[in-house]
C-alpha positions, 0 to 999 in steps of 0.5 A: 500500500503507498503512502499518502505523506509526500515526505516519506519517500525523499527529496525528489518525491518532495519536489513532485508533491501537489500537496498544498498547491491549491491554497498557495494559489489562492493565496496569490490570487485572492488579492487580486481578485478582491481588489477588483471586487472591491474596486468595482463596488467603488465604481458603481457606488461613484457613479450611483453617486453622481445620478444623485447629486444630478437628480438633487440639483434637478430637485432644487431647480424646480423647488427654485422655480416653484418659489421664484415663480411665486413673485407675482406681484414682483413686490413680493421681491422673491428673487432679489438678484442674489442667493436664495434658500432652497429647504430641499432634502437631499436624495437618499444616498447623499451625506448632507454633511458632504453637499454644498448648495448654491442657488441663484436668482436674477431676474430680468426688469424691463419697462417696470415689468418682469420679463424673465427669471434666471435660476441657477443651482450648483450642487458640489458632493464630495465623495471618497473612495474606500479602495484607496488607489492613490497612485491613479486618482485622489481618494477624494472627488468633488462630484458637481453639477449645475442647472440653469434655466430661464423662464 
C-alpha cells in the first residue's frame, strides 16, 4: 500500500508533491481578485453617486422655480438678484454633511415689468473612495453639477 505523506519517500518525491498547491494559489490570487471586487463596488457606488447629486440639483431647480415663480406681484421681491434658500432634502444616498448648495436668482426688469427669471443651482458632493488607489486618482472627488434655466 503507498503512502499518502509526500515526505516519506525523499527529496525528489518532495519536489513532485501537489500537496498544498491549491491554497498557495489562492493565496496569490485572492488579492487580486478582491481588489477588483472591491474596486468595482467603488465604481458603481461613484457613479450611483453622481445620478444623485444630478437628480438633487434637478430637485432644487424646480423647488427654485416653484418659489421664484411665486413673485407675482414682483413686490413680493422673491428673487432679489442674489442667493436664495432652497429647504430641499437631499436624495437618499447623499451625506448632507458632504453637499454644498448654491442657488441663484436674477431676474430680468424691463419697462417696470418682469420679463424673465434666471435660476441657477450648483450642487458640489464630495465623495471618497474606500479602495484607496492613490497612485491613479485622489481618494477624494468633488462630484458637481449645475442647472440653469430661464423662464
Amino acid at each position: 500500500m503507498k503512502s499518502a505523506s509526500c515526505e516519506r519517500r525523499g527529496p525528489r518525491r518532495a519536489l513532485r508533491c501537489r500537496k498544498g498547491v491549491t491554497a498557495l494559489e489562492f493565496a496569490m490570487i485572492a488579492p487580486v481578485f478582491f481588489l477588483l471586487l472591491f474596486f468595482t463596488m467603488d465604481l458603481a457606488r461613484y457613479w450611483y453617486t453622481a445620478e444623485a447629486v444630478r437628480t438633487y440639483t434637478g430637485e432644487v431647480l424646480r423647488a427654485a422655480i416653484v418659489a421664484v415663480g411665486a413673485d407675482n406681484p414682483p413686490q413680493n421681491d422673491l428673487c432679489p438678484g442674489g442667493a436664495i434658500s432652497i429647504g430641499t432634502p437631499p436624495t437618499p444616498g447623499l451625506d448632507p454633511d458632504k453637499l454644498q448648495l448654491t442657488v441663484t436668482c436674477n431676474r430680468t426688469v424691463s419697462q417696470g415689468t418682469v420679463t424673465a427669471h434666471t435660476v441657477q443651482v450648483t450642487v458640489n458632493y464630495t465623495f471618497e473612495f474606500l479602495v484607496g488607489l492613490d497612485l491613479f486618482w485622489d481618494a477624494q472627488q468633488v462630484i458637481s453639477d449645475r442647472q440653469t434655466t430661464t423662464f
